[in-house]
N, C-alpha and C positions, 0 to 999 in steps of 0.2 A: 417728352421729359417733364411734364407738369408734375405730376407725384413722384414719391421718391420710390425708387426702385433699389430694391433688395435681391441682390444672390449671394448665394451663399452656396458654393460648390462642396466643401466639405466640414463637420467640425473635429473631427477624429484629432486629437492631442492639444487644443489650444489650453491656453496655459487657464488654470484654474483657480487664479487669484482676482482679485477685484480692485474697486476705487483705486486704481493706478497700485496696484500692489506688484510689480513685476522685482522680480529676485533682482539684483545688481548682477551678479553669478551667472544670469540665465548665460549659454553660447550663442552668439550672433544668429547662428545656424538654427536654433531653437526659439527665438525669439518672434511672435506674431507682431508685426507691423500694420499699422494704417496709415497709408500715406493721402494725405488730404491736402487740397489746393481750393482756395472759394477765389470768387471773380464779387466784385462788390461795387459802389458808386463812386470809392474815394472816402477821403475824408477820413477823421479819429472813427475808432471802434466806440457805438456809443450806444450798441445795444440792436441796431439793424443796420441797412446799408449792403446787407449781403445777398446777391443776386444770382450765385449761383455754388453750390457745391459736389463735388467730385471727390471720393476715399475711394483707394483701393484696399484690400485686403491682404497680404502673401507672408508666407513661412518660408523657408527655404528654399526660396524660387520660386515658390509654386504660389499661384491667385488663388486665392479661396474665398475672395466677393467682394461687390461693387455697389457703390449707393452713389445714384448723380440724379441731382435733382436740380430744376430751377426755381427760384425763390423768390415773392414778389416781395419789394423791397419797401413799399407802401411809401414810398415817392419818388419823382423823376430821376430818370437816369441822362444826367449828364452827356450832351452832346459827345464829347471826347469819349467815352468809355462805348459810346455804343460802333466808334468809327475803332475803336481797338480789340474788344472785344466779338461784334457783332450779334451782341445782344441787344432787343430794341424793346421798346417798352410794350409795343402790341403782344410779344414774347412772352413777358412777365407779367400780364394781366389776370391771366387764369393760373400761375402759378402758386401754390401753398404758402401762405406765409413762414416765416422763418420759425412762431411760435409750433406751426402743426410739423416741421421739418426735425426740429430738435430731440425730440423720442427715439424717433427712426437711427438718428446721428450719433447720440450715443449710446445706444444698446450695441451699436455697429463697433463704437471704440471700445467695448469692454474687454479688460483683461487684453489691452493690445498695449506697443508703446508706438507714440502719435507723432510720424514723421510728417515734416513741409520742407520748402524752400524757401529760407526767412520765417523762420517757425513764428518769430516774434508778433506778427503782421496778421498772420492766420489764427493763431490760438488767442492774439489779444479779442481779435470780433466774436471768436466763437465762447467765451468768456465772460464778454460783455452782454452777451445775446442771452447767455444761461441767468445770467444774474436781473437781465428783464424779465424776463418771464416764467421769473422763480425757479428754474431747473439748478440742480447742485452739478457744479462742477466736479466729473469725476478724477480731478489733477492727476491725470497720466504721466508717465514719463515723455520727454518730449525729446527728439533727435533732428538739429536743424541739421540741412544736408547743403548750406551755404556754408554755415559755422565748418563742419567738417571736410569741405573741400578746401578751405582755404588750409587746414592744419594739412590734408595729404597730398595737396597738389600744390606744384610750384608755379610760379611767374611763367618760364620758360614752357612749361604745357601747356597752360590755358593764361589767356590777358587777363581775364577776369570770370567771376563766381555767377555769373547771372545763367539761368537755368537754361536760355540756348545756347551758350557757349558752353556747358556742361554737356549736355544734349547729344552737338556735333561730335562734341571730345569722345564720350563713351558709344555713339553709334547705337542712339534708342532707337528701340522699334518704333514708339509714337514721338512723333516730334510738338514740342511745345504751341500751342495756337492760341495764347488767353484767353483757353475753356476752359473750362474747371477741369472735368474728365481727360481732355488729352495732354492739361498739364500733371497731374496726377500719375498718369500713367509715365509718362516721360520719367517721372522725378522717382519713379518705383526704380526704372533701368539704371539711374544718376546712382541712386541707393547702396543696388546693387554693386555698380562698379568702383565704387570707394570701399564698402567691406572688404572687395576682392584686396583692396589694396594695404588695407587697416593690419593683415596679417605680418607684414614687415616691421611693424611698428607694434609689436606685441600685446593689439590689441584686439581678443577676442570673444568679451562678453557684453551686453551692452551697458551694465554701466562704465568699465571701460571706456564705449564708444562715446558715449554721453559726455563724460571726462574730458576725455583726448577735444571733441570738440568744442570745448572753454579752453579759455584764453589760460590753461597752465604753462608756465615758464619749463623751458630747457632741462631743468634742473628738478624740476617733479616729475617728470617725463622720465626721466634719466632713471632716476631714484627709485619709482615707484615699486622695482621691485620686491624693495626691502619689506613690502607690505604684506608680502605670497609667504604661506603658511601658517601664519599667527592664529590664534585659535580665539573660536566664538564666543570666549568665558569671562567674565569678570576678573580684574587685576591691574599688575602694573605692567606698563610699555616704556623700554630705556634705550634711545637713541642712543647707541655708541660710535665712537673715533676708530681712526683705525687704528689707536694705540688702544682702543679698547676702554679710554674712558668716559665716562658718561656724560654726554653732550646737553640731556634734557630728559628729564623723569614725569611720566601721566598716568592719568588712573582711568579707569573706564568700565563700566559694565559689559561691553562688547569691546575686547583689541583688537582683533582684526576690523571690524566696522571702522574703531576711532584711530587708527594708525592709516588706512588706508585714504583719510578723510584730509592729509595733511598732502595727500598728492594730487589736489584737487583744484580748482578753479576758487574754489569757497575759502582758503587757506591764503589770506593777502598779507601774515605779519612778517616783516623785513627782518626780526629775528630769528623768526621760522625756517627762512628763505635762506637764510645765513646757516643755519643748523643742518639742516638737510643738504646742504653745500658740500657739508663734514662730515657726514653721518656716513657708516660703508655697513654695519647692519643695526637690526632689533631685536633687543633679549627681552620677551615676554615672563612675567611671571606669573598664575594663574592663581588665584584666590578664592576661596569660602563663598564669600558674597561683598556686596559693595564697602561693607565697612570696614573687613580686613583690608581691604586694596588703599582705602584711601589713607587709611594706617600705616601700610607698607611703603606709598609715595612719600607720604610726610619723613620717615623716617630714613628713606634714603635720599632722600633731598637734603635732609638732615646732615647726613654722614657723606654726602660727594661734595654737593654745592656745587650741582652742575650750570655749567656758566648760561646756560637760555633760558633757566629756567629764574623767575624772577621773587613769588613767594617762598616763605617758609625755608628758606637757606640756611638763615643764622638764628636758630631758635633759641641758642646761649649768649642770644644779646638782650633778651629781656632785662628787663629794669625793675626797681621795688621800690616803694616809698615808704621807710622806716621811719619808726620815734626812736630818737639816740636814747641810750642808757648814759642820762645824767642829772643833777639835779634841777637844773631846767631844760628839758627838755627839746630838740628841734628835729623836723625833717630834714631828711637826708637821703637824696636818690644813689640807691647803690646797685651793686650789680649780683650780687646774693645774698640771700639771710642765711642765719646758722641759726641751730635751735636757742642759742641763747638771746634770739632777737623776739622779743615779744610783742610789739605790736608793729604793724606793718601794712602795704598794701600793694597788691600786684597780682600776675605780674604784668606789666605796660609793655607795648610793642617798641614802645620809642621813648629813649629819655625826655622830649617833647612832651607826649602827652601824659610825665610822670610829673613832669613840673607844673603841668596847666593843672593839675591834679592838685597838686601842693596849691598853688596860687586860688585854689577855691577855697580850700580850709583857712590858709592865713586873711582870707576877704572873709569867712566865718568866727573865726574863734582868734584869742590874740598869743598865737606861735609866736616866739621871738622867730628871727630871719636872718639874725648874724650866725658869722660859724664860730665865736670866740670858745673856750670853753672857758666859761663859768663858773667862778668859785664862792663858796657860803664865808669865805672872809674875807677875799679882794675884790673891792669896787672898782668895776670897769664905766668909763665916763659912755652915755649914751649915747644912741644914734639918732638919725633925724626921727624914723620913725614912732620914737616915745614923745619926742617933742609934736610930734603929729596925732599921738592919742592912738595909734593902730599899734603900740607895741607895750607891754607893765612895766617894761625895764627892769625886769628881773636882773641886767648885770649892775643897776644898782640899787641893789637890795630893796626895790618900792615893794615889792609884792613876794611873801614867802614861798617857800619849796610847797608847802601843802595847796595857796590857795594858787600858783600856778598849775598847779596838776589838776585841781577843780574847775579851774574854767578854760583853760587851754591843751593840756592834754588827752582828760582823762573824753571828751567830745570825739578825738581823734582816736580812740582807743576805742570806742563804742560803735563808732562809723564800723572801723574796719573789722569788730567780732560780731555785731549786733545789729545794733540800732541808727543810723544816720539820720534821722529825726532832728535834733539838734541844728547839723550840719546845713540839712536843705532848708531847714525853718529862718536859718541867718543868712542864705542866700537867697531864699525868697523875697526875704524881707527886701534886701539891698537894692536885691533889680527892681522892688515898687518904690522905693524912694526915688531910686536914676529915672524911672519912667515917671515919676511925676514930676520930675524936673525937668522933663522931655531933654535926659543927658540918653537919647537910644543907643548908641554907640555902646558906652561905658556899660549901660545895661545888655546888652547882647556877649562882652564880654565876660559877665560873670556869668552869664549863660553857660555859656561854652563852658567856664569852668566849675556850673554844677553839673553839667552833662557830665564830664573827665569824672567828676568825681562819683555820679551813680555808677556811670558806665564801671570804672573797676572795684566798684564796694558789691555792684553785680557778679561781677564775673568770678571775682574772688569767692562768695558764699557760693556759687554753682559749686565750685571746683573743690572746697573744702569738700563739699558733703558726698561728693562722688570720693575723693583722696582718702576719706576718714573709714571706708567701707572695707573693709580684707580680701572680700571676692563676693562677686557678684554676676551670677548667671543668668542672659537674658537669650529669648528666642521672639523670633519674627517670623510669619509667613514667607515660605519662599515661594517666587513669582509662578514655578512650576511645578509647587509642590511640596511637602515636606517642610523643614523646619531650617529659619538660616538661625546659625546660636553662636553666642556670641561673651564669653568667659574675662571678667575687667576685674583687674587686682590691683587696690590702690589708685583706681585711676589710669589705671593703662593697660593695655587689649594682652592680656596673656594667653590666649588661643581663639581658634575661631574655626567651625563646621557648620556641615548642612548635613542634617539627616532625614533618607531617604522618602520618599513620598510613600505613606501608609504604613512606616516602621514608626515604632513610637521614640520618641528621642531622649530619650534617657540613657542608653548607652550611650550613642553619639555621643553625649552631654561626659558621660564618666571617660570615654578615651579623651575626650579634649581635657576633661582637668588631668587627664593622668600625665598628658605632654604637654600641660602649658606651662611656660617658661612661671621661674619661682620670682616673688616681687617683695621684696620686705620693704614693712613702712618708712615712713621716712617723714621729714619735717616741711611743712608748707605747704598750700592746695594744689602742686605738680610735683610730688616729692621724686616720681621716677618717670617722667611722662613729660611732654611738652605742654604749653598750653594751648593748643592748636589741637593734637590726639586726643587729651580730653575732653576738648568743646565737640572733638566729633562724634566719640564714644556718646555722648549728651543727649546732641542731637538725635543720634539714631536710638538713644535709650527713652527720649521724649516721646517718641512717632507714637501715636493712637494704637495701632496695630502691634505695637512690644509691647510683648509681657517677660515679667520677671519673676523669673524662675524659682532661681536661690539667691538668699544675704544674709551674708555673714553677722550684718548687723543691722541696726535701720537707717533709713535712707531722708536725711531728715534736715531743713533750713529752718533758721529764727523763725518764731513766730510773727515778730517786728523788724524781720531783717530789709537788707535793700532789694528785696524782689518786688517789695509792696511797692516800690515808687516804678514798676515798669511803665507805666502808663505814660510817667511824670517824664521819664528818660526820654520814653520816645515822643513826645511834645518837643523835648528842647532839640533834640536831634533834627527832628521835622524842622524846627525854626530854623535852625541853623543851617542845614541844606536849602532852606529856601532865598535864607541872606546869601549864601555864597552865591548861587545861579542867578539871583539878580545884580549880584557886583559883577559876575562874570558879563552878564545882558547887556 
């Protein structure tokens, strides 16, 4: 057994995928296995140490080849392992080292999925060994048949999982020796006799079997069938009650793939855990391509506000930072604008960061901050902040209607149409003063509130200029062919298709407008849309690989608007996420 011996009895049917490509779907029955066992010196996997290996090969019962080799380990073996193994080192002297073994090894695992006993033990050396001497690990599917004894056998049959009490229990032909080859074979018969058993437990493909043997809970177990027939398309997935309503809403380019994935080992969230508790089926809807699905989850999340699911529930809780209509002027966080509100800014996810918003303008330009209303013949006595120089006291008449609007207003009116130039030039300034007076603190907060303030003087010009558009036809590459297209009115997804691979899309394109839903305009950069559907429509109208089709009209941001300071945004974001991880540290 110096070199490594290959047989190969037959190749007729193995599976014809690669780099650990084996279908999840494959049937147990169909599935090529290698069941491998190494004998080694002890100690961490650290690139060698392995003395001996043993794979077998089999499909259906049946052996279809053998690779057992012994390995010189290129250092001493361990007194104990040669009295347990009976491997000595005069043994291992003329054996190949582990680097000329590894070719042999895995050409042997191709297109197989890679059974042990303590998978962990065995794949971590053979792993470490790839990664010394340069071989790519071809990450196979991996089946421990420890893991999986313990899910289908009880206490009461076997005391414990260790491969000869397995061995006895199933009455292998070879019985275990700590040899590579006869534990091998042993753990082929162990294999088999758990599949036989797996079929009670309605488990009969291997990923399945893969599954079953992690640590999933009772209750994914239970569940899992909710998963059997959902189709391999893009769309949405709605966990329903058994009263039918909707427990939790997802999106996915593959539902069956990502619904099947929540009955898994990989799925540890205790809401999740809780939801599928409740869940009794799943109503798939099938979608165009990625960006109508994720349109259609936004939107029924929207309208259920299913309790597991934790984004985008309340999307009519946005907030808006308005200039009142009066003769001095103040901000004022509301909860809608009407067309007769003219200057403004939103929308914000949270009255929070509509205030830190506010609170940057009034650190820039001098907003009054009271909420009195103000009149041009009764003098109102002032507040602290005029006596502090941050306010003109316009409620007593110091400064007129005109030149409040010139230096306090008309700044906050140009932020939110145009320019915020102004805006960031007096917050700039502020944070170099605080930082030469080494006040860091005080300077990091006005940080934060130029960040609030690019961030929605940003997001507001995206959304205007998608909002201001009537209709606009865009199409993408589809993954398989063809064309995904994708029809936005106003700002918001009024149809969506994919036409056919090698038909030209122009039809496609005229049935989707003939049935896309009708969208009349409307006031404000989300006038019929959330602002979540049009940041996504955005995104996907951003991608390198869209193009655009038809527009109604052009597609078009300030020249000098707040796109120009992105750089500036993401600097202070940056800082800012870095303050908060070192307070949290």
């Amino acid at each position: 057994m110096a070199q490594a011996e290959y047989v190969q009895q037959t190749l007729a049917g193995l599976d014809p995928g690669g780099d650990g490509g084996i279908d999840p779907a494959l049937p147990l029955y169909a599935t090529t296995f290698v069941v491998v066992d190494l004998e080694t010196t002890g100690g961490a996997p650290d690139g060698g140490g392995i003395t001996e290996i043993g794979a077998v090969k089999v499909r259906g019962g049946e052996q279809l080849g053998v690779l057992a080799t012994l390995v010189n380990p290129g250092q001493p073996i361990p007194p104990f392992i040669t009295v347990l193994t009976g491997i000595t080192q005069a043994m291992l002297v003329p054996a190949p080292p582990i680097e000329q073994v590894l070719p042999s090894f895995l050409e042997f695992i191709a297109d197989a999925v890679l059974v042990a006993h303590n998978a962990p033990y065995d794949v971590g050396f053979l792993k470490a060994a790839c990664a010394k001497h340069g071989y790519r690990w071809p990450n196979p599917r991996v089946l421990d048949t420890a893991a999986l004894a313990r899910r289908v056998l009880t206490r009461d049959e076997v005391p414990n999982r260790k491969l000869g009490t397995l061995a006895a229990y199933f009455r292998t032909a070879t019985q275990p020796t700590h040899r590579a080859l006869d534990d091998a074979k042993a753990t082929v018969d162990v294999l088999h006799g758990l599949i036989a058993r797996l079929g009670g437990h309605r488990v009969d493909t291997i990923g399945d079997a893969i599954e079953f043997a992690r640590a999933v809970t009772p209750t994914q177990r239970r569940k899992r069938h909710l998963a059997d027939g959902l189709p391999k398309a893009p769309g949405v997935y709605i966990f329903r009650a058994a009263d039918d309503r909707p427990l939790y809403v997802g999106t996915s380019v593959d539902i069956a793939t990502r619904v099947r994935s929540y009955f898994t080992a990989a799925e540890k969230r205790a809401r999740i855990s809780e939801m599928l508790a409740a869940a009794e089926r799943v109503e798939a809807v099938e979608c165009a391509h990625s960006l109508e699905a994720e349109v259609r989850e936004l939107r029924l999340i929207a309208a259920h506000a299913p309790p597991y699911n934790r984004r985008s529930k309340y999307p009519e809780r946005m907030v808006w930072l308005k200039l009142t209509d009066e003769h001095y002027p103040r901000l004022s966080v509301v909860r809608d604008v009407s067309p007769a509100d003219r200057s403004f800014l939103g929308p914000f996810t949270s009255r929070r960061a509509a205030e830190l918003a506010a609170a940057g303008f009034h650190d820039a330009v001098p907003l009054r901050q009271c909420t009195h209303k103000l009149s041009l013949r009764t003098v109102t006595p002032a507040c602290a902040l005029a006596e502090l120089g941050r306010c003109p006291a316009p409620c007593e008449h110091r400064i007129t209607p005109e030149e409040y609007e010139d230096r306090a207003a008309a700044p906050f009116r140009t932020a939110a149409a145009d320019d915020p130039q102004v805006v960031v030039d007096a917050l700039l300034a502020r944070i170099e003063v605080l930082s030469a007076a080494q006040r860091y603190e005080e300077a990091a907060v006005v940080r934060s509130r130029l960040a609030a303030v690019l961030r929605v003087a940003v997001r507001m010009q995206r959304l205007n200029a998608l909002a201001g558009i009537a209709e606009l036809a865009a199409a993408r590459p589809a993954a398989r062919g063809g064309w995904e297209l994708a029809l936005v009115r106003h700002g918001r997804l009024a149809g969506a298709g994919v036409s056919p691979p090698g038909v030209h899309p122009r039809p496609t394109l005229a049935d989707i407008r003939a049935t896309a839903e009708t969208v009349p305009a409307g006031h404000g950069p989300v006038p019929r849309a959330s602002a979540e559907e049009s940041e996504r429509i955005l995104s996907w109208l951003e991608r390198p690989e869209t193009r655009l089709v038809e527009m109604s009209s052009g597609w078009s941001s300030p020249v000098r608007g707040a796109g120009r300071f992105r750089d500036l945004l993401a600097k202070a974001e940056g800082s800012l996420s870095h303050q908060l991880s070192t307070e949290r540290s």
